[in-house]
C-alpha positions in Angstrom: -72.4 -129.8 27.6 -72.1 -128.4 31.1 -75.7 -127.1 31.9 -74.9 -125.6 35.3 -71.6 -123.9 34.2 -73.6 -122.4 31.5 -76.5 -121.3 33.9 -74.0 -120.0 36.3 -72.5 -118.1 32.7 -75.6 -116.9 32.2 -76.2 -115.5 35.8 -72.8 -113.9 36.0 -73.4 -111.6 32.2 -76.8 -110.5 33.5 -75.5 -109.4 36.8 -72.6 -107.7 34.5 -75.2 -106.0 32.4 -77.5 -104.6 35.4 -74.0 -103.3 36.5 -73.2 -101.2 33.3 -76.6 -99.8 33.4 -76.7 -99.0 36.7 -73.5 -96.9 36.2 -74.7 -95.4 33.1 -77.7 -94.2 35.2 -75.8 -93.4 38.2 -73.4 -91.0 35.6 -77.2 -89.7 34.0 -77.8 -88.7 37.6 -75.1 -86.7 37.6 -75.5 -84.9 34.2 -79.2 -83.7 34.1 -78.0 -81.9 31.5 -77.7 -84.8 29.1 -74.7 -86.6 28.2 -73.2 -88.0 24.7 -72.7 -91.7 24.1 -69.3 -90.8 23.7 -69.1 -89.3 27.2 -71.1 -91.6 29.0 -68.3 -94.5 27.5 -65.8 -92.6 29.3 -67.3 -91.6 32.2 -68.1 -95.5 33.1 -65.2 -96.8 31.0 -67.0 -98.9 28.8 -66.7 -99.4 24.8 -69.2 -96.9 23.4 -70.6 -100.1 21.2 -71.5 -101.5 24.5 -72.7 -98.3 26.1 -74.8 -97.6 22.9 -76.5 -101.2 23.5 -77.7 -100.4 27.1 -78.6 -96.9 26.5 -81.1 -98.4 23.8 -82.8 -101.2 26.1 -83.0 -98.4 28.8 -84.7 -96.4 26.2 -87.0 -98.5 25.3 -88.6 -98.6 28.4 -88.8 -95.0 28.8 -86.3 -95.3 32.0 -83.9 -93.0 29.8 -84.1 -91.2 26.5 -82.5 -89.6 23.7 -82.8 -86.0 22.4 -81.3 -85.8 19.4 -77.3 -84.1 19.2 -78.4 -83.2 23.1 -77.4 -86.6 24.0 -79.0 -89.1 26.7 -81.2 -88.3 30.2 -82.9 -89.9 32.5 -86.4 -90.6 31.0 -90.1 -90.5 33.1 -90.2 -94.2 33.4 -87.4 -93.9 36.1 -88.5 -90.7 37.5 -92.1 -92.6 38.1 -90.8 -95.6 40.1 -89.0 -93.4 42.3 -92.2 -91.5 42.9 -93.7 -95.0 43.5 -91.1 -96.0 46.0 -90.5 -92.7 47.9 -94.0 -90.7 48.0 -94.2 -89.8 51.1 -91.4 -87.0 52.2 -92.5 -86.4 55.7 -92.6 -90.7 56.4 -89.3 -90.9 55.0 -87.9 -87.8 56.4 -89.4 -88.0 60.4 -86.8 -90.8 61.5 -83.9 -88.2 60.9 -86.0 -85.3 61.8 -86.3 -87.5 65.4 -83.0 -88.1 65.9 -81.7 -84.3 64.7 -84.2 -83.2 67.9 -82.7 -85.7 70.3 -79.0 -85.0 69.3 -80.1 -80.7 69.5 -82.9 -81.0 72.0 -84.6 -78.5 70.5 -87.5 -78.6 67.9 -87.4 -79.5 64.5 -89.0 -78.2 61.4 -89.5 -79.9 57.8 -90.7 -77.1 55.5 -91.6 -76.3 51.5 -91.9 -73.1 50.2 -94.8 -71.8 48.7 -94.2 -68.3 46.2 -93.1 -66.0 49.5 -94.1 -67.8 52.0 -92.9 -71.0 53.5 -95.0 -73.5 55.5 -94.2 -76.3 58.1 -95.2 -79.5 56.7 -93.7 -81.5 59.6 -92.3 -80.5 63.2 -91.4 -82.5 66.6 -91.2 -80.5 69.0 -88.4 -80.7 71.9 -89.4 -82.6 74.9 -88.1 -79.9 77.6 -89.9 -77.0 79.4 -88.4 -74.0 77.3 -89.4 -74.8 73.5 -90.4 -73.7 70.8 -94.0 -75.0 69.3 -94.6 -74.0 65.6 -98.0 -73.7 63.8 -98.5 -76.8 61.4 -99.0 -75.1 57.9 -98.5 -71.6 59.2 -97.6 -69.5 56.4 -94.0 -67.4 57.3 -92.0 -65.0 54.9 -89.6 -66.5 53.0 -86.6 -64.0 53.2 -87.4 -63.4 57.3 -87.1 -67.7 58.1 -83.3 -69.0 57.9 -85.6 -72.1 55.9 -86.8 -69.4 53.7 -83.5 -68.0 52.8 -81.8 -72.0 52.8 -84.4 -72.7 49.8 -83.9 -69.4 48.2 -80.0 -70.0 48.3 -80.6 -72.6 45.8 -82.4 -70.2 43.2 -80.4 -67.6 40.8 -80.0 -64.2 42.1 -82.3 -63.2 39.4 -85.1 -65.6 40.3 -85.0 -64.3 44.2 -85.3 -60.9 42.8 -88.2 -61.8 40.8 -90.3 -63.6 43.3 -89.5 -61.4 46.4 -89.8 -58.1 45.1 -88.4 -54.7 46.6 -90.4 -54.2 48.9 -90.0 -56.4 52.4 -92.9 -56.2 54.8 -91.2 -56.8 58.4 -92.3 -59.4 60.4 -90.5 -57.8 63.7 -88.0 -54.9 63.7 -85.4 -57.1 63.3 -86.4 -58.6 60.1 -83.7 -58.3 57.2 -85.2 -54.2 55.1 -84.5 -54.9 51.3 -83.6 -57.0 48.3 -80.2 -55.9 48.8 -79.4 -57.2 52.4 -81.7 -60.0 51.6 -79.3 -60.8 48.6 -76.0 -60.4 51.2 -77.6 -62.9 53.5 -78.3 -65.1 50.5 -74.8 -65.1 49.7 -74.1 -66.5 52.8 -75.6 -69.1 53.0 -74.6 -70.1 50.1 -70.9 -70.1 51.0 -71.7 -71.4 54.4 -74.5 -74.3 53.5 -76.4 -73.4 56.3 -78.6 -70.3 57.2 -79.6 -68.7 60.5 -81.8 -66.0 62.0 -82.8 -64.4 65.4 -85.6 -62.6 66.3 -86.5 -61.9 62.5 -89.3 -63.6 61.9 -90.7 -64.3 66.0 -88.6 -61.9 68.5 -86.7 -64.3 71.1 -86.6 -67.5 69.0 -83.8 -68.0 67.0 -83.5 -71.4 63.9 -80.9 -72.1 61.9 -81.7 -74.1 58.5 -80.3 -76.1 55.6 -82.1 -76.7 52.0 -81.8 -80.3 50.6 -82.1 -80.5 47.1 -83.8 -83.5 46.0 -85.3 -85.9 43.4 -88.6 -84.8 45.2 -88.3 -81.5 45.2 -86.7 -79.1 47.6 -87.1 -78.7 51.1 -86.0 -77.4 54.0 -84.7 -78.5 57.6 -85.1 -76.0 60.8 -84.1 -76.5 64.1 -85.6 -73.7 66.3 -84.7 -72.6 69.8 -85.3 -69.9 72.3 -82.4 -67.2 71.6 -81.1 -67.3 75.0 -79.9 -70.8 74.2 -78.9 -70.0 70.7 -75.1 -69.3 71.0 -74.1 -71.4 73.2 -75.2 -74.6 71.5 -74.7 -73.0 67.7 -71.7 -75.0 67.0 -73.4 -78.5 67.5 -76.2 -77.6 66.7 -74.7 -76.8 63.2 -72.6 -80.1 63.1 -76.0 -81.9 63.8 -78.1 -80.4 61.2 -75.2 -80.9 58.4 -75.0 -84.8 59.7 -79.0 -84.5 59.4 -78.5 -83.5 55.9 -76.4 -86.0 54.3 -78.6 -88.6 55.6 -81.5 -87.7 54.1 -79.9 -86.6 51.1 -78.5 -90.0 50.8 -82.2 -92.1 51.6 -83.8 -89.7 49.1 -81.8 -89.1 46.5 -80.0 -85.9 45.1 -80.7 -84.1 42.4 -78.6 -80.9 42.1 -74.8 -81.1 42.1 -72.8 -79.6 44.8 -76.0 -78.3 47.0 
């Protein structure tokens, strides 16, 4: 008997089988809605016997799990390692967040909303004489910020209406007067991936802001400017921002689909 070719054997199925269930888990990812064995088998092109095999050793470690006809998910075992390995948003975040306010050089914001409101949880401000300097954990309206209406894009129109309400204090007379308009803007930004504002939440500063949708949550990314300087840099500063995005998407980890 040939011990090493059957150690090397050995080596190469295990490697074959952390393969499969990666893709299974991969194709979970994309299917928080639960998936069939039968269509997990053809999305990773693998005999459903085989998949069926997997998806039970996964389950039995809680990293996925089975709801009946509903089909297979992603189970709390996984979602808790990736908490373990990526806690901390703003350390994992401020390396991109640096290099979006050296590619702009203007400052940058990392914020979370909170019911109408939306706070900075992280900011590095621009190292030039004209900037703007945000409060840390200042509380802003959330349909008056370009962050606020980025993480709002990502609700249902229904859900916006819910939390917002009718009625629209004004933060400055610029600031955007009803649901309605609010809604418009919404749109937007939706279509567009990116949201801006100017003068509606602080007159003469102007930010423009994306939402990232995340396996830790949702967030937002701001980069905010004097609006004397806002037009003339809006088209790289929007191409910066958008390159900011799939970065940090891609160290986190996505959770929606087509955010």
């Amino acid at each position: 008997m040939n011990t090493e070719y059957s150690v090397e054997e050995e080596r190469s199925g295990g490697i074959q089988v952390i393969s499969r269930a990666a893709a299974i888990l991969n194709t979970l990812g994309s299917h928080p809605e639960g998936l069939s064995l039968g269509a997990i088998a053809n999305e990773v092109q693998l005999p459903r016997s085989t998949v069926q095999r997997i998806v039970a050793a996964l389950g039995e470690e809680g990293i996925v799990r089975t709801e009946g006809a509903g089909g297979v998910r992603l189970g709390p075992m996984l979602l808790r390692l990736v908490s373990t390995i990526h806690t901390d948003v703003v350390a994992i975040a401020s390396p991109y967040l640096q290099q979006l306010c050296n590619e702009t050089e203007e400052t940058v914001a990392l914020g979370r909303a909170s019911g109408r409101q939306i706070a900075n949880i992280h900011y590095i401000v621009a190292e030039r004489e004209l900037r703007v300097v945000p409060k840390f954990g200042l509380n802003l309206p959330i349909y008056s910020t370009s962050a606020g209406r980025a993480l709002l894009s990502l609700k249902s129109d229904l859900e916006i209406r819910q939390l917002v309400g009718e009625t629209l204090e004004p933060a400055t007379e610029n600031t955007v007067k009803d649901i309605d308009a609010l809604m418009q803007k919404v749109a937007q930004v939706r279509a567009t991936g990116i949201s801006m504002e100017s003068g509606e939440t602080v007159l003469g500063i102007s930010t423009l802001a994306i939402a990232i949708d995340t396996i830790l949550g949702h967030y937002s990314i701001s980069v905010l400017m004097p609006t004397e300087r806002h037009a003339a840099k809006l088209e790289s500063v929007q191409q910066a921002v958008l390159r900011c995005k799939e970065a940090l998407i891609g160290e986190i980890g996505k959770l929606g689909i087509g955010k």
